[in-house]
FITORTI-542272 format. One record per atom (N, C-alpha, C): x, y, z; residue in one letter; residue number from 1; atom name. Coordinates in steps of 0.2 Angstrom, whole numbers, plus 2048, in hexadecimal, padded with zeros to 3 digits. Example, Ala and Ser with C-alpha at 12.3 -4.5 7.8 and 13.67 -1.06 7.14 Angstrom:
% residues 2
{{842, 7E4, 827}, "A", 1, "N"}
{{83E, 7EA, 827}, "A", 1, "CA"}
{{842, 7F0, 827}, "A", 1, "C"}
{{840, 7F5, 823}, "S", 2, "N"}
{{844, 7FB, 824}, "S", 2, "CA"}
{{840, 800, 827}, "S", 2, "C"}
This chain:
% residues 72
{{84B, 764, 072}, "X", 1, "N"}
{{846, 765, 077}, "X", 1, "CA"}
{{846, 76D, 078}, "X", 1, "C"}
{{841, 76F, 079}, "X", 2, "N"}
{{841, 777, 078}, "X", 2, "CA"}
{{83C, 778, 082}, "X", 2, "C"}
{{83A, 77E, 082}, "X", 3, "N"}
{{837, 782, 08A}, "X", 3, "CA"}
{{831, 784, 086}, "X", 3, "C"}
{{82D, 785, 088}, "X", 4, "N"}
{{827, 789, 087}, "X", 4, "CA"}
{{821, 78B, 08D}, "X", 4, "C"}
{{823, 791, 08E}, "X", 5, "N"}
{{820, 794, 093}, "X", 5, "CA"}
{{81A, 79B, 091}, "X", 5, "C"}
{{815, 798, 093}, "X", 6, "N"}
{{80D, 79A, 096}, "X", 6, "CA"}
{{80A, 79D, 09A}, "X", 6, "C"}
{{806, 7A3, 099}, "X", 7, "N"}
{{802, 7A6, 09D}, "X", 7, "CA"}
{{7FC, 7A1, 09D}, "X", 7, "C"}
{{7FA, 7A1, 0A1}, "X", 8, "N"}
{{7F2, 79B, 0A3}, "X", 8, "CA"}
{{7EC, 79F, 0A7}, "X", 8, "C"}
{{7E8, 79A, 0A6}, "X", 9, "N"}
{{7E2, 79D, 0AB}, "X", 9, "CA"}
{{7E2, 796, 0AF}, "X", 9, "C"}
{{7E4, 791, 0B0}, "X", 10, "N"}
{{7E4, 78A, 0B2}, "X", 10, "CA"}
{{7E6, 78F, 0BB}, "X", 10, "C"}
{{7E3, 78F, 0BF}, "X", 11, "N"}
{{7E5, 791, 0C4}, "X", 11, "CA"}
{{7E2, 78D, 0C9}, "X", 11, "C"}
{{7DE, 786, 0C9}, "X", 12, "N"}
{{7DE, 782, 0CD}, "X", 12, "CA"}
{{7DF, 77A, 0CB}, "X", 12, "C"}
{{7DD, 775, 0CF}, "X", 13, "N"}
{{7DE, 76F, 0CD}, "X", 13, "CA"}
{{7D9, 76D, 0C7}, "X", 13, "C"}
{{7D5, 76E, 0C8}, "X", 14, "N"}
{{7D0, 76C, 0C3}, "X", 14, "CA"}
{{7D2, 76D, 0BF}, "X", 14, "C"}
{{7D2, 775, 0BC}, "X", 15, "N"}
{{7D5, 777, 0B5}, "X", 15, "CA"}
{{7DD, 772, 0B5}, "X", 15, "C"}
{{7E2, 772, 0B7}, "X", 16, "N"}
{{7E5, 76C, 0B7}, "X", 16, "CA"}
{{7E5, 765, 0B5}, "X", 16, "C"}
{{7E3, 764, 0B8}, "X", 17, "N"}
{{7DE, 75D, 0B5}, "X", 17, "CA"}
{{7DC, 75C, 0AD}, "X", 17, "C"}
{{7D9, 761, 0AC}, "X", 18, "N"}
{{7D8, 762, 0A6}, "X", 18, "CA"}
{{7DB, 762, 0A1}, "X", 18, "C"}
{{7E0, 766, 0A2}, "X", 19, "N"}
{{7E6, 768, 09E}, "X", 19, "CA"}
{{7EB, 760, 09E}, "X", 19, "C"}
{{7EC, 75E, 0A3}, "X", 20, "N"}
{{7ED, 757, 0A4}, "X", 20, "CA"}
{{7ED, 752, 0A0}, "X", 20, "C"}
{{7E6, 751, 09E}, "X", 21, "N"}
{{7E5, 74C, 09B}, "X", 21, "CA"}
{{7E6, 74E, 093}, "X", 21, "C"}
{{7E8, 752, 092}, "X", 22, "N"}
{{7E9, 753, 08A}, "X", 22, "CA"}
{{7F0, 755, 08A}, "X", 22, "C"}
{{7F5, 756, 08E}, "X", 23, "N"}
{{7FB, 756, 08F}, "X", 23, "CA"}
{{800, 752, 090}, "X", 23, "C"}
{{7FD, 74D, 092}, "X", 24, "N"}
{{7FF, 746, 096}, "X", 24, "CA"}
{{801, 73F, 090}, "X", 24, "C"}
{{7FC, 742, 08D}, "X", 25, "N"}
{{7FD, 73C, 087}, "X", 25, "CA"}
{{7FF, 73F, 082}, "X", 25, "C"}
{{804, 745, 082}, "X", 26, "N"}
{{805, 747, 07B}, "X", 26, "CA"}
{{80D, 745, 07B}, "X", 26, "C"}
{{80F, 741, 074}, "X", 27, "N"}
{{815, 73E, 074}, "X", 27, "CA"}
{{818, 745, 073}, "X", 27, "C"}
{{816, 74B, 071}, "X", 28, "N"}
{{81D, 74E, 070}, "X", 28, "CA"}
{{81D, 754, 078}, "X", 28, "C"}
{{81B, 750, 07C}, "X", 29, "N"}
{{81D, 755, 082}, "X", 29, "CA"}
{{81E, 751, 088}, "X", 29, "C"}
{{825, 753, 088}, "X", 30, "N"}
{{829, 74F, 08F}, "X", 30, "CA"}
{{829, 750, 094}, "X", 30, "C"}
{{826, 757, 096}, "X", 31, "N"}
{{825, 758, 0A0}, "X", 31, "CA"}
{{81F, 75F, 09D}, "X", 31, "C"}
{{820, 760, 0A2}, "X", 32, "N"}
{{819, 767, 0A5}, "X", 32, "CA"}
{{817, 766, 0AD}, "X", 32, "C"}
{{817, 76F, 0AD}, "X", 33, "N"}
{{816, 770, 0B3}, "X", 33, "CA"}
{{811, 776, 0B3}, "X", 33, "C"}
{{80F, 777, 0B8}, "X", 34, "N"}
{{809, 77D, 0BA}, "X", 34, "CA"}
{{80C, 782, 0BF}, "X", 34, "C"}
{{810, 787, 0BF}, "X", 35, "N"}
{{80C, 78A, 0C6}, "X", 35, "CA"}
{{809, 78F, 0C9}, "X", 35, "C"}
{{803, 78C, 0CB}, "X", 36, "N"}
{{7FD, 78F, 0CE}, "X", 36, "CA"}
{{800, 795, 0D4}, "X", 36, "C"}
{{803, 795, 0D6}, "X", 37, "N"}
{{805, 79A, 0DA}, "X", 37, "CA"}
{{809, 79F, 0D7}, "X", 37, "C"}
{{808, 7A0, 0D1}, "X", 38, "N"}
{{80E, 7A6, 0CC}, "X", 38, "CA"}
{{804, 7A9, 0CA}, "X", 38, "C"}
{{804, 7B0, 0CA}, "X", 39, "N"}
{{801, 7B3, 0C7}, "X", 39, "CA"}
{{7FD, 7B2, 0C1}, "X", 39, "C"}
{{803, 7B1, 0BC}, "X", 40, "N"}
{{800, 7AE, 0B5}, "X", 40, "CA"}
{{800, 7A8, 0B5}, "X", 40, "C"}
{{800, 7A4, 0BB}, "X", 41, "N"}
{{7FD, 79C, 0BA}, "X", 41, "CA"}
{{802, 798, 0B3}, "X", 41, "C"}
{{809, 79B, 0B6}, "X", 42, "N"}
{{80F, 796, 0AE}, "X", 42, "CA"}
{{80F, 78F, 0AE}, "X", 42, "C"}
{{80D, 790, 0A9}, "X", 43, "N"}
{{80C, 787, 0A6}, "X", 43, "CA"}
{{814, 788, 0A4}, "X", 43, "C"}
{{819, 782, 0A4}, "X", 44, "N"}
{{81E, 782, 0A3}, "X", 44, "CA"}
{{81C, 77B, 09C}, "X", 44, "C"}
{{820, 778, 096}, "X", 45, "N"}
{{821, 775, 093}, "X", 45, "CA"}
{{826, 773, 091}, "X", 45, "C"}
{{828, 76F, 092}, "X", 46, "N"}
{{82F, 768, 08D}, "X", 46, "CA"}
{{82D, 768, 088}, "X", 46, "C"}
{{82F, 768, 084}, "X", 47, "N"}
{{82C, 764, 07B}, "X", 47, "CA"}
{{831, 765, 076}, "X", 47, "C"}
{{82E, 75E, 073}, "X", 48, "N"}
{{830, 75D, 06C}, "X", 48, "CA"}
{{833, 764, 067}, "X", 48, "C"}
{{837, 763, 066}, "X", 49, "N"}
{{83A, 76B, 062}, "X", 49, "CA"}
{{835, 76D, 05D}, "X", 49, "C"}
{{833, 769, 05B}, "X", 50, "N"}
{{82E, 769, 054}, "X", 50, "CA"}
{{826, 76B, 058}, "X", 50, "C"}
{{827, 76E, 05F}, "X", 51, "N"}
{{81F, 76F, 060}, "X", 51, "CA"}
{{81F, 775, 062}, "X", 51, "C"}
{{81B, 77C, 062}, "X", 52, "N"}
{{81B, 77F, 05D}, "X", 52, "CA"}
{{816, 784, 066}, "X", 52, "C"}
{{818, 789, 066}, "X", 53, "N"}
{{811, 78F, 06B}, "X", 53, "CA"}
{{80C, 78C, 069}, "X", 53, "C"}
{{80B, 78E, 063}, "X", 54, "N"}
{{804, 78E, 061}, "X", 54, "CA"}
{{801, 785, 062}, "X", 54, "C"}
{{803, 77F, 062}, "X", 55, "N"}
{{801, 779, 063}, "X", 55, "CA"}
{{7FF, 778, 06A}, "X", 55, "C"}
{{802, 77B, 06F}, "X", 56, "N"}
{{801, 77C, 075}, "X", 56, "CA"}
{{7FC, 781, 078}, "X", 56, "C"}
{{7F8, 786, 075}, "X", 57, "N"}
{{7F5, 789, 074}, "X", 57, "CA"}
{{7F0, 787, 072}, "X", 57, "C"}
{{7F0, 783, 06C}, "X", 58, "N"}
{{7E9, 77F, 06B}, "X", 58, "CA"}
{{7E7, 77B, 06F}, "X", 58, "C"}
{{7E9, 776, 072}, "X", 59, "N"}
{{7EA, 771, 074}, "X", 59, "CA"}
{{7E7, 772, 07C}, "X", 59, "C"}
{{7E8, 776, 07E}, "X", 60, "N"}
{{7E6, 77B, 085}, "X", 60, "CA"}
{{7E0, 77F, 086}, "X", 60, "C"}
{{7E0, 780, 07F}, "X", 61, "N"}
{{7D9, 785, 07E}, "X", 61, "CA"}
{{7D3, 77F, 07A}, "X", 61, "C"}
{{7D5, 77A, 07A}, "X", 62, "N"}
{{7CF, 773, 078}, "X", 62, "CA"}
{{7CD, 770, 07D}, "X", 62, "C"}
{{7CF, 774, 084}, "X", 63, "N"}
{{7CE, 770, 08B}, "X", 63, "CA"}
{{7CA, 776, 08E}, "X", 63, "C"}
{{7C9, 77B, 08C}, "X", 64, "N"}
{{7C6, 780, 08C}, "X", 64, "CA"}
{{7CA, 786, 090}, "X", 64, "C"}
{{7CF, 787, 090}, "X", 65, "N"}
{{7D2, 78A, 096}, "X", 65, "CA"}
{{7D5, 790, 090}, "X", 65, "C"}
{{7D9, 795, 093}, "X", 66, "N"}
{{7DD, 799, 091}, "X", 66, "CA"}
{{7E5, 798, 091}, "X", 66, "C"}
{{7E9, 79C, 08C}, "X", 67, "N"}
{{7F1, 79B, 08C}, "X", 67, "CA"}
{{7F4, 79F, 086}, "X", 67, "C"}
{{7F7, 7A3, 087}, "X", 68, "N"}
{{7FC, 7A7, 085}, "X", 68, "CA"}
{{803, 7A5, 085}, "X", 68, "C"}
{{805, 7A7, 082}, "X", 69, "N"}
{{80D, 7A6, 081}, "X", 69, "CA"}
{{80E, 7AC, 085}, "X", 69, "C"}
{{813, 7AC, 08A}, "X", 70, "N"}
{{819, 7AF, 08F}, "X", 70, "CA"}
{{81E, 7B1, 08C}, "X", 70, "C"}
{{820, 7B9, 08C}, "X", 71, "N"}
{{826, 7BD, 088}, "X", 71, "CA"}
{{82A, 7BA, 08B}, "X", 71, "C"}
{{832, 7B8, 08A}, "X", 72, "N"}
{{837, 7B7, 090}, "X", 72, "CA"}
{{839, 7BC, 091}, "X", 72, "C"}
């Protein structure tokens, strides 16, 4: 299981929601969180070792929304 952390535009629920539904049902990701109260709106991710910045990025951006991968 790998961390993968996100710059977002998802700064409300709506956009959450969003992002939600195509989140929620993905078998290779085990948790997710949002915090709307951090600046860059960090989407946090759990996931499958095999799933990859750029899958999360798609997957994000098919919801219409923005995401970037986070320097640590």
């Amino acid at each position: 299981m790998k961390l993968l952390i996100f710059k977002t535009d998802i700064e409300n629920i709506f956009k959450a929601k969003k992002v939600n539904a195509v989140l929620a049902y993905s078998t290779k990701i085990f948790d997710w969180s949002i915090d709307m109260e951090d600046i860059d709106n960090v989407l946090r991710i759990e996931a499958d070792d095999r799933y990859t910045e750029s899958d999360i990025i798609e997957l994000v951006s098919k919801c219409g929304l923005h995401c970037e991968s986070l320097p640590d």
